[in-house]
Backbone as JSON Lines, residues from 0, in Angstrom:
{"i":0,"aa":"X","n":[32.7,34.86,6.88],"ca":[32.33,33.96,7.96],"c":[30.82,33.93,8.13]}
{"i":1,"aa":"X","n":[30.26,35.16,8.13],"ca":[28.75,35.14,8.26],"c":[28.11,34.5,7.18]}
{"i":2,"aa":"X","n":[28.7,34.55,6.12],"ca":[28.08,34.13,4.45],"c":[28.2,32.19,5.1]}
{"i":3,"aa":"X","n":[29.16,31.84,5.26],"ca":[29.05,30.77,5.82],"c":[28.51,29.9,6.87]}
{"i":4,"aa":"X","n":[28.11,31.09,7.65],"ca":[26.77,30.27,8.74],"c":[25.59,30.6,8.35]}
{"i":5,"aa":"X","n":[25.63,31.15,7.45],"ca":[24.04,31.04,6.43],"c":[24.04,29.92,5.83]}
{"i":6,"aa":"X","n":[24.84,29.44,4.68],"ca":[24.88,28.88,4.13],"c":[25.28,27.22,4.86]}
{"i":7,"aa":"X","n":[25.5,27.19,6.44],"ca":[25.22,26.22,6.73],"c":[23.79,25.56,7.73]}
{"i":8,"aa":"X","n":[23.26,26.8,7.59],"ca":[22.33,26.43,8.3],"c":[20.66,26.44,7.24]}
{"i":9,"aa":"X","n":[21.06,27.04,6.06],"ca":[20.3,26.45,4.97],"c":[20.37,24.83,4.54]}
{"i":10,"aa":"X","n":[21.73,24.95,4.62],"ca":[21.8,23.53,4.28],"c":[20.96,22.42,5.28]}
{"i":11,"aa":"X","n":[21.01,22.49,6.56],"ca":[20.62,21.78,7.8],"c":[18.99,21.61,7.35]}
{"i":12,"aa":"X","n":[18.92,23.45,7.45],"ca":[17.29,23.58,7.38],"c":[16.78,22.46,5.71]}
{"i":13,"aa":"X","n":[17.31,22.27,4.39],"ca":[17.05,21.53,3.43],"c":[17.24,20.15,3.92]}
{"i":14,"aa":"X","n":[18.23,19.77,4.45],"ca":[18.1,18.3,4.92],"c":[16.96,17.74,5.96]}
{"i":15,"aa":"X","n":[16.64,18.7,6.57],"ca":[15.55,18.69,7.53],"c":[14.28,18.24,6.56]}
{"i":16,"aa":"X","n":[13.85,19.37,6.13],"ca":[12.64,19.13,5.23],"c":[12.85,18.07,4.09]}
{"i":17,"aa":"X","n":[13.99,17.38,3.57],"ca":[13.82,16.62,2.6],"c":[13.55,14.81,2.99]}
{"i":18,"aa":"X","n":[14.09,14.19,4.74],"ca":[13.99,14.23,5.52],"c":[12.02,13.64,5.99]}
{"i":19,"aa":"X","n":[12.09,14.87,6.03],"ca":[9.98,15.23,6.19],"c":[9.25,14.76,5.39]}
{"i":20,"aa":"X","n":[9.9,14.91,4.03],"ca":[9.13,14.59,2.79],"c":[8.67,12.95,2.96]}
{"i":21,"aa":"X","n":[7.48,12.94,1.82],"ca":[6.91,11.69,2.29],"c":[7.68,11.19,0.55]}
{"i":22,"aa":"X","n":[7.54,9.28,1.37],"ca":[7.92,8.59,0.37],"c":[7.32,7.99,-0.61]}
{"i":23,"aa":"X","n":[7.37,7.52,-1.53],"ca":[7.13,6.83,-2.96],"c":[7.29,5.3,-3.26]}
{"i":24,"aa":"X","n":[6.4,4.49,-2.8],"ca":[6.33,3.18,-3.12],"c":[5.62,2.86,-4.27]}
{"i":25,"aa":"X","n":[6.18,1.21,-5.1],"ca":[5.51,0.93,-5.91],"c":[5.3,-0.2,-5.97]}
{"i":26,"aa":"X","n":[3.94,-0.89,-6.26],"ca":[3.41,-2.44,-5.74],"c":[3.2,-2.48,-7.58]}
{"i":27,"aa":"X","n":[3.84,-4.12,-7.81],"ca":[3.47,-4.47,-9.33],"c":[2.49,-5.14,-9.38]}
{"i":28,"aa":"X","n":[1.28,-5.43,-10.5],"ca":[0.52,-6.3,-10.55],"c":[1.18,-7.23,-11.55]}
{"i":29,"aa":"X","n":[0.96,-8.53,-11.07],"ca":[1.91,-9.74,-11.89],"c":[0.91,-10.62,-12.5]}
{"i":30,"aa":"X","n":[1.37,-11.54,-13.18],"ca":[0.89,-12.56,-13.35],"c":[1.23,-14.09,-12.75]}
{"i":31,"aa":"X","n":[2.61,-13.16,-12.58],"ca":[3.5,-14.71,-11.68],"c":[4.41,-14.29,-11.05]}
{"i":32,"aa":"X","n":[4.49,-14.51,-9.63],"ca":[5.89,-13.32,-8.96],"c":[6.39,-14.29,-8.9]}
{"i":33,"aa":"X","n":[7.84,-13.83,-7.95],"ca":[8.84,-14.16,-8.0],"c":[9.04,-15.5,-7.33]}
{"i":34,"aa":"X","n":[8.1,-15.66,-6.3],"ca":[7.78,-16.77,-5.32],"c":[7.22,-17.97,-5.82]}
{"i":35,"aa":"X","n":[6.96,-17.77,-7.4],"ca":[6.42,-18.51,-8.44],"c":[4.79,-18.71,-8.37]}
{"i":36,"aa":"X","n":[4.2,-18.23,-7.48],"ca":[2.71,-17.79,-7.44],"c":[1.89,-17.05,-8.51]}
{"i":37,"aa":"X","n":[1.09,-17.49,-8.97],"ca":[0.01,-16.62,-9.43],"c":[-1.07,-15.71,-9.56]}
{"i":38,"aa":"X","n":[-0.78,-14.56,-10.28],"ca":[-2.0,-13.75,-10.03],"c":[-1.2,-12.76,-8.7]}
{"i":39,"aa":"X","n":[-0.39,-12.36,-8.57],"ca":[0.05,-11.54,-7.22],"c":[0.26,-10.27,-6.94]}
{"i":40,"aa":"X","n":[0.18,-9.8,-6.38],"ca":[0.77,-7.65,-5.98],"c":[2.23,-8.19,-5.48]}
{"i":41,"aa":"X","n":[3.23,-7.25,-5.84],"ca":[4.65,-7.42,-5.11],"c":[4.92,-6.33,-5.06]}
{"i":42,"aa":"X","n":[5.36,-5.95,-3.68],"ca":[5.47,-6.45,-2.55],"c":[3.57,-6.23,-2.38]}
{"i":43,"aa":"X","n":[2.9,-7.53,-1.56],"ca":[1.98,-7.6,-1.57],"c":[1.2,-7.06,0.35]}
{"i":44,"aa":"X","n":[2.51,-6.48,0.71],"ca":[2.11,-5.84,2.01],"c":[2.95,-4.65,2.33]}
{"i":45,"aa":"X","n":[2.59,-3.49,2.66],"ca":[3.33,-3.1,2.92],"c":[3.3,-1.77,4.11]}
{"i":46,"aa":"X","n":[3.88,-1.41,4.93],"ca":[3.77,-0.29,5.96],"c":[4.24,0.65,5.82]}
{"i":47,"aa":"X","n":[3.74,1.84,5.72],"ca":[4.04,3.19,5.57],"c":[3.2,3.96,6.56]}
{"i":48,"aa":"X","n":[4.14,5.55,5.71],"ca":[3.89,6.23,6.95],"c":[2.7,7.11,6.41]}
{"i":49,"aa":"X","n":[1.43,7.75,7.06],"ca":[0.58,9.2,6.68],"c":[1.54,9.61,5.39]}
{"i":50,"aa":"X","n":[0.92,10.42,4.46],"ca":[1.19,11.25,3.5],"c":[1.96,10.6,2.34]}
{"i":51,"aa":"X","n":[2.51,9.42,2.88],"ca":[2.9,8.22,1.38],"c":[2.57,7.73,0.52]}
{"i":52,"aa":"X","n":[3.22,7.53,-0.74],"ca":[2.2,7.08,-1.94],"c":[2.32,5.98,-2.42]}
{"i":53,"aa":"X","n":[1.85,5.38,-2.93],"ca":[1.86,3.98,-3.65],"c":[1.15,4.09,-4.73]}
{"i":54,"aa":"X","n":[2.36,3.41,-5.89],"ca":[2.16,3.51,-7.1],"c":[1.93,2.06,-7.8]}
{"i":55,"aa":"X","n":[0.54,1.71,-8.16],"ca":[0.31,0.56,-8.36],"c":[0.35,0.02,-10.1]}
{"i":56,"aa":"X","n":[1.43,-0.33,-10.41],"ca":[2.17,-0.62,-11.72],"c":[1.63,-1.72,-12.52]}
{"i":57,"aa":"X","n":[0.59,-2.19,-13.56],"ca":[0.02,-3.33,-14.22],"c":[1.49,-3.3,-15.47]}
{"i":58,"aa":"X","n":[2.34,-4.48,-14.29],"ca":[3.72,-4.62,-15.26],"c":[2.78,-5.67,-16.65]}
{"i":59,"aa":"X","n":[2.7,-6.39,-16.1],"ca":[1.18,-7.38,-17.03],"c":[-0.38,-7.18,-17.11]}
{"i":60,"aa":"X","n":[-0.64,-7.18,-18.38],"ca":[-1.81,-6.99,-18.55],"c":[-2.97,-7.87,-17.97]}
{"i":61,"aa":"X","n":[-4.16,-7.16,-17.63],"ca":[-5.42,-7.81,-17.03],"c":[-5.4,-7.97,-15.68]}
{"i":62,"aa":"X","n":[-4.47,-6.32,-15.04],"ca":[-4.98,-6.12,-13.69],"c":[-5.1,-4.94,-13.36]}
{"i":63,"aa":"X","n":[-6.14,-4.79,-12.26],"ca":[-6.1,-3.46,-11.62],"c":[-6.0,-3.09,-9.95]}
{"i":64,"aa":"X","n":[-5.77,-2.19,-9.26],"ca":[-5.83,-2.42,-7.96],"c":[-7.09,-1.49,-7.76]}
{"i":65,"aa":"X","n":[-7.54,-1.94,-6.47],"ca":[-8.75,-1.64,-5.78],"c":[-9.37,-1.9,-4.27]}
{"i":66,"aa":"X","n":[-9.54,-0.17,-3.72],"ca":[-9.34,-0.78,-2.46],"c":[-10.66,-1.44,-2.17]}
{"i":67,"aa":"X","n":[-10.82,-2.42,-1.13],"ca":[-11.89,-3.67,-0.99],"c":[-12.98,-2.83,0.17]}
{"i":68,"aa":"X","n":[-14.24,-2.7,-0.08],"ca":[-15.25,-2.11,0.41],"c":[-15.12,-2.8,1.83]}
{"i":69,"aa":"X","n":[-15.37,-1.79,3.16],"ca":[-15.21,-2.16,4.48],"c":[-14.1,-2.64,5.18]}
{"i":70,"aa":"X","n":[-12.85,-2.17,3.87],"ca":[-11.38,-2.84,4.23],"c":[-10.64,-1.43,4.71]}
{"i":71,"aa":"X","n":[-11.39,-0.4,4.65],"ca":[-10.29,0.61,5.07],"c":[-10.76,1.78,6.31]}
{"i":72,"aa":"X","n":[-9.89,2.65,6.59],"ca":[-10.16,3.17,7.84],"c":[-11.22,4.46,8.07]}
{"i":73,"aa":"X","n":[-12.06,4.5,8.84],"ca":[-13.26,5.6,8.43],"c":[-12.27,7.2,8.17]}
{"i":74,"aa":"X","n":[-13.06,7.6,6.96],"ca":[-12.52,8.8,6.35],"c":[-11.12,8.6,5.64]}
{"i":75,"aa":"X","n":[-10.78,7.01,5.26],"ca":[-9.85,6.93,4.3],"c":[-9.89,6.89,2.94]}
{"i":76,"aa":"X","n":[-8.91,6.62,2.26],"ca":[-9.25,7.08,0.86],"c":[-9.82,5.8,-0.31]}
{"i":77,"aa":"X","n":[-10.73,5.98,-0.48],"ca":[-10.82,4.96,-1.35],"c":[-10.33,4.95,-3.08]}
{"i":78,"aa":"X","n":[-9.91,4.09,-3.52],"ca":[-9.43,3.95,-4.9],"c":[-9.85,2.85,-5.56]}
{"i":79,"aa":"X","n":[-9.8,3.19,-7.0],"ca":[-10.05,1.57,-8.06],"c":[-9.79,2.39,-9.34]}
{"i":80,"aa":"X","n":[-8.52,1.35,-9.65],"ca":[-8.14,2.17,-11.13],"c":[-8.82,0.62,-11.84]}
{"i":81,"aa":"X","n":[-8.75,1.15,-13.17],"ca":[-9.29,0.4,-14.33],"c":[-8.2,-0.53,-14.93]}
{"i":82,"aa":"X","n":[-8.42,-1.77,-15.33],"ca":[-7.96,-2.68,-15.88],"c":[-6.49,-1.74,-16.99]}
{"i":83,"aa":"X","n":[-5.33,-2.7,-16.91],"ca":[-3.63,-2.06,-17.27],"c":[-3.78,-0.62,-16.69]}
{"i":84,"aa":"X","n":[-4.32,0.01,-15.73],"ca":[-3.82,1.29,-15.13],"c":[-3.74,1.46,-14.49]}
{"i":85,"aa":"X","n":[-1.82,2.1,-14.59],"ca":[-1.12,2.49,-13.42],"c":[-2.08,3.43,-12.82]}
{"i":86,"aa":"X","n":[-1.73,3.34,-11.29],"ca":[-2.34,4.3,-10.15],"c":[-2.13,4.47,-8.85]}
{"i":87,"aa":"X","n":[-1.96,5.79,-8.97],"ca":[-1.04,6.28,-7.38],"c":[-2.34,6.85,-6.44]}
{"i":88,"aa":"X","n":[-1.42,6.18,-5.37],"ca":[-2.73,6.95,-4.44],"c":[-1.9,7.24,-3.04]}
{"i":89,"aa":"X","n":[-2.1,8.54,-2.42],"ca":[-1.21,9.01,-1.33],"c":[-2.24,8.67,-0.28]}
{"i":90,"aa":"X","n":[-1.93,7.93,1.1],"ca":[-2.54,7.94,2.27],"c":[-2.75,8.83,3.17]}
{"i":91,"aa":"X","n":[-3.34,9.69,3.56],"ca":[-3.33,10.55,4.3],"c":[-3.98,10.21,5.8]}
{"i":92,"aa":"X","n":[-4.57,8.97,5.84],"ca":[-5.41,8.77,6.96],"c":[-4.75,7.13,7.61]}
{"i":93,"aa":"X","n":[-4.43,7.17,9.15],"ca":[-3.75,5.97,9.13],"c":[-5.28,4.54,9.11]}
{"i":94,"aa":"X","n":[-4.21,3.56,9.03],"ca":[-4.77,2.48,9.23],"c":[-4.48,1.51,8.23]}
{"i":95,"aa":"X","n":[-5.65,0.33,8.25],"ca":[-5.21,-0.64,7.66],"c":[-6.09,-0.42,6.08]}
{"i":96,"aa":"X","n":[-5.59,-1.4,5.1],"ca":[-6.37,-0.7,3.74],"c":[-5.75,-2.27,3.11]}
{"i":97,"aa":"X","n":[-7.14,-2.47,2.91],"ca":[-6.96,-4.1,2.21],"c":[-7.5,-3.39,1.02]}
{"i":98,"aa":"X","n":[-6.88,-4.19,-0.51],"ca":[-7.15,-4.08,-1.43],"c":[-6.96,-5.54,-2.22]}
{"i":99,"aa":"X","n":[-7.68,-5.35,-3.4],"ca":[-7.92,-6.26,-4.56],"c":[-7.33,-6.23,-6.33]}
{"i":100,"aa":"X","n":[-6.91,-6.98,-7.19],"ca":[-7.25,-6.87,-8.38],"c":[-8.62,-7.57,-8.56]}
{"i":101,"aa":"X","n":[-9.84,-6.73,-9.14],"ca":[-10.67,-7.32,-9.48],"c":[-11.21,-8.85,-10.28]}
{"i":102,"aa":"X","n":[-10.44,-8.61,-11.58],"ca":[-10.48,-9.93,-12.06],"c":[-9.93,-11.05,-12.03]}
{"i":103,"aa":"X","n":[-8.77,-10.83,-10.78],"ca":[-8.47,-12.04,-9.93],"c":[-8.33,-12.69,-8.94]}
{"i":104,"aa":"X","n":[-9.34,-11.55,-7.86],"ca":[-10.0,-11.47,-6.79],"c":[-10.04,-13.41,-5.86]}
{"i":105,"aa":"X","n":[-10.85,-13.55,-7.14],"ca":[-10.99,-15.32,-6.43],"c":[-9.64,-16.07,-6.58]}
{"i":106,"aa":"X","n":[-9.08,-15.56,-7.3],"ca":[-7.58,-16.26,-6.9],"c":[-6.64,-15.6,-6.11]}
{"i":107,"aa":"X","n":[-6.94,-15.3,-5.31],"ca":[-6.52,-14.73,-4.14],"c":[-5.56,-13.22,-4.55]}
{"i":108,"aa":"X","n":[-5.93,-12.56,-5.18],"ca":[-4.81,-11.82,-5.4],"c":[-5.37,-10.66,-4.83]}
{"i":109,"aa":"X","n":[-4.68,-10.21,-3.55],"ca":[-5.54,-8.95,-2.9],"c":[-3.97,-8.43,-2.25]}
{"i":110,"aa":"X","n":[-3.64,-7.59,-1.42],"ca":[-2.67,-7.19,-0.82],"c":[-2.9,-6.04,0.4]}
{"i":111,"aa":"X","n":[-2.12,-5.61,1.6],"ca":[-2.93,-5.31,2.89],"c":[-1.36,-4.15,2.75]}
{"i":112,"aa":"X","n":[-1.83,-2.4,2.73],"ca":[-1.39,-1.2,3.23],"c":[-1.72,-1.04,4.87]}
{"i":113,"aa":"X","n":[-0.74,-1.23,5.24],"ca":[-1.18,-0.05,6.92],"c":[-0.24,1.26,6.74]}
{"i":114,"aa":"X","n":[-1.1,1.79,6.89],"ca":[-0.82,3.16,7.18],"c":[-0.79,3.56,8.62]}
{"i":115,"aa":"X","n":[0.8,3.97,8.83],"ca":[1.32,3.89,10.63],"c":[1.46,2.76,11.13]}
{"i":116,"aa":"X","n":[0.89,2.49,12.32],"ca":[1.12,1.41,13.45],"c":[0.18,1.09,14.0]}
{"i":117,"aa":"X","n":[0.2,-0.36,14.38],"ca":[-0.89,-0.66,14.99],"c":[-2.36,-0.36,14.55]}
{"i":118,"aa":"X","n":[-3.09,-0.44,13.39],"ca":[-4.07,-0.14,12.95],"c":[-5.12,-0.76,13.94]}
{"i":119,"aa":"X","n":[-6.47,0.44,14.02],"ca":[-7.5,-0.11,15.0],"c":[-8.43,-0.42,14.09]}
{"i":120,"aa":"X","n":[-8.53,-1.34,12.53],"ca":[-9.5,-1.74,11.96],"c":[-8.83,-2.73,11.41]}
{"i":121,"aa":"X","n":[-7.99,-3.4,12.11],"ca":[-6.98,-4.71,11.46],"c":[-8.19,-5.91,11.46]}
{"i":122,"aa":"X","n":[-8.88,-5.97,12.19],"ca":[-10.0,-6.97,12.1],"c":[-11.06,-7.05,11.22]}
{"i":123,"aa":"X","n":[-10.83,-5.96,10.23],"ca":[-11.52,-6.27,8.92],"c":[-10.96,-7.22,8.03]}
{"i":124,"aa":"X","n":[-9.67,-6.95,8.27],"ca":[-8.75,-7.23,7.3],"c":[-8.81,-9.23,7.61]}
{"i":125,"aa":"X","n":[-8.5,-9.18,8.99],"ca":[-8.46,-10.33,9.69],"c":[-9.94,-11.52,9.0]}
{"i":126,"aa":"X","n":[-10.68,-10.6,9.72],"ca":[-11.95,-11.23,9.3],"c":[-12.56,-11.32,8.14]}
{"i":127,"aa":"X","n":[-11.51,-11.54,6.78],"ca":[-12.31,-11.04,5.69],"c":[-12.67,-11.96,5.36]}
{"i":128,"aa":"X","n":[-14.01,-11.92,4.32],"ca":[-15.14,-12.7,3.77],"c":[-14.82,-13.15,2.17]}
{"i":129,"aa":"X","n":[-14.95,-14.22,2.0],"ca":[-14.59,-14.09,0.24],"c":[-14.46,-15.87,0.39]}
{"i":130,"aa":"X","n":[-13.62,-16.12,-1.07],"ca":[-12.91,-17.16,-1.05],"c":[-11.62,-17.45,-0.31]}
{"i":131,"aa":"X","n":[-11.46,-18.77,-0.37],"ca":[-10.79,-19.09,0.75],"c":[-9.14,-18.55,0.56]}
{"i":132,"aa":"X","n":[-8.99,-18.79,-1.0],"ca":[-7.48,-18.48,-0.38],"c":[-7.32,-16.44,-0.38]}
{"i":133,"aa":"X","n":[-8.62,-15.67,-0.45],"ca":[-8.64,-14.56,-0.09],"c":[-8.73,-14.54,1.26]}
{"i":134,"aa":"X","n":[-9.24,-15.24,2.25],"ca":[-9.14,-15.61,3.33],"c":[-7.84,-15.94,4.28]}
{"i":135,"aa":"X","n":[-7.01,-16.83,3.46],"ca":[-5.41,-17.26,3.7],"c":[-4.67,-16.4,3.32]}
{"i":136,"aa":"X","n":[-4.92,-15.17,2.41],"ca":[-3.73,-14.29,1.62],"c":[-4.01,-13.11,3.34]}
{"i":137,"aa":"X","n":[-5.05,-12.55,3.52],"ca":[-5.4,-11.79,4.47],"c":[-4.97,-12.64,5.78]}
{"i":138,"aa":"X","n":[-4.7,-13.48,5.93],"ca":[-4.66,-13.91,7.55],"c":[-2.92,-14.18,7.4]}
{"i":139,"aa":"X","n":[-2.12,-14.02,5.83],"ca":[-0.51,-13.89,6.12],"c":[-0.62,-12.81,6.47]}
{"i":140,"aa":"X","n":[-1.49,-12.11,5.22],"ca":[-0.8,-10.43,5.36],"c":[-0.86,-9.96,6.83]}
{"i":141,"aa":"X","n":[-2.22,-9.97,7.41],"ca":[-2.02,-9.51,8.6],"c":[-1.73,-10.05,9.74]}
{"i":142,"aa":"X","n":[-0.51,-11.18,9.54],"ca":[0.51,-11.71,10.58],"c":[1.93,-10.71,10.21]}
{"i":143,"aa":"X","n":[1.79,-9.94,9.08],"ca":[3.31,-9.54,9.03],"c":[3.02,-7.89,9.74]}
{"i":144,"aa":"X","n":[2.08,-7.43,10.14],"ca":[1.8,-6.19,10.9],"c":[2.65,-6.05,12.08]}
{"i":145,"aa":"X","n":[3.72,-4.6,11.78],"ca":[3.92,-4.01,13.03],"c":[3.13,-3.92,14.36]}
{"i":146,"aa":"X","n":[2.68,-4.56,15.45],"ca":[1.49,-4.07,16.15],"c":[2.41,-3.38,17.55]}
């Protein structure tokens, strides 16, 4: 009987912590998603929680992700992998985190991480500077924000 309230309260205690564990997302770089658009990240927004990762997949060649200078939250993490390379990057700091593929930047291909809720630097994101339909991709993305 005792062997068995060990062994159920290990169990509790493993579901607990597995549970805790942080999750594993993965954004593709395309050439043409599914929406029949060009040049795109899919899923090209997405909300997570602190300590989550995102794994940014060049299913097609001649992209990279990169997070966009003044797009992310003070003391967050910045990243830029190199043209066809995959690259994971775990958030540890909340907020909002606009990013880019470089070489198709002017065709709007950028995509918007919040990290948590309610980000207090969403108005970078809002207000971003560029070409226009980098302008229109940022003013969907950050209509689909939890606030």
């Amino acid at each position: 009987m005792k062997f068995r309230s060990i062994l159920v309260a290990m169990s509790i205690a493993l579901a607990s912590t597995l549970s805790l564990s942080a999750a594993e997302y993965e954004v593709h770089m395309l050439n043409k998603g599914t929406d029949g658009k060009a040049m795109v990240f899919e899923p090209a927004f997405l909300q997570i929680e602190v300590g989550d990762t995102v794994k940014f997949i060049a299913v097609d060649k001649g992209h990279n992700a990169e997070v966009i200078k003044d797009m992310f939250p003070e003391g967050g993490n910045t990243f830029k992998g190199k043209v066809n390379e995959e690259i994971s990057v775990t958030f540890d700091v909340p907020g909002a985190y606009g990013y880019k593929c470089s070489p198709h930047f002017a065709m709007g291909m950028v995509g918007l991480i919040v990290v948590g809720s309610a980000p207090e630097n969403l108005d970078a994101i809002t207000n971003a500077r560029g070409p226009a339909k980098v302008k229109e991709a940022f003013a969907e993305l950050a209509a689909m924000v939890d606030k």
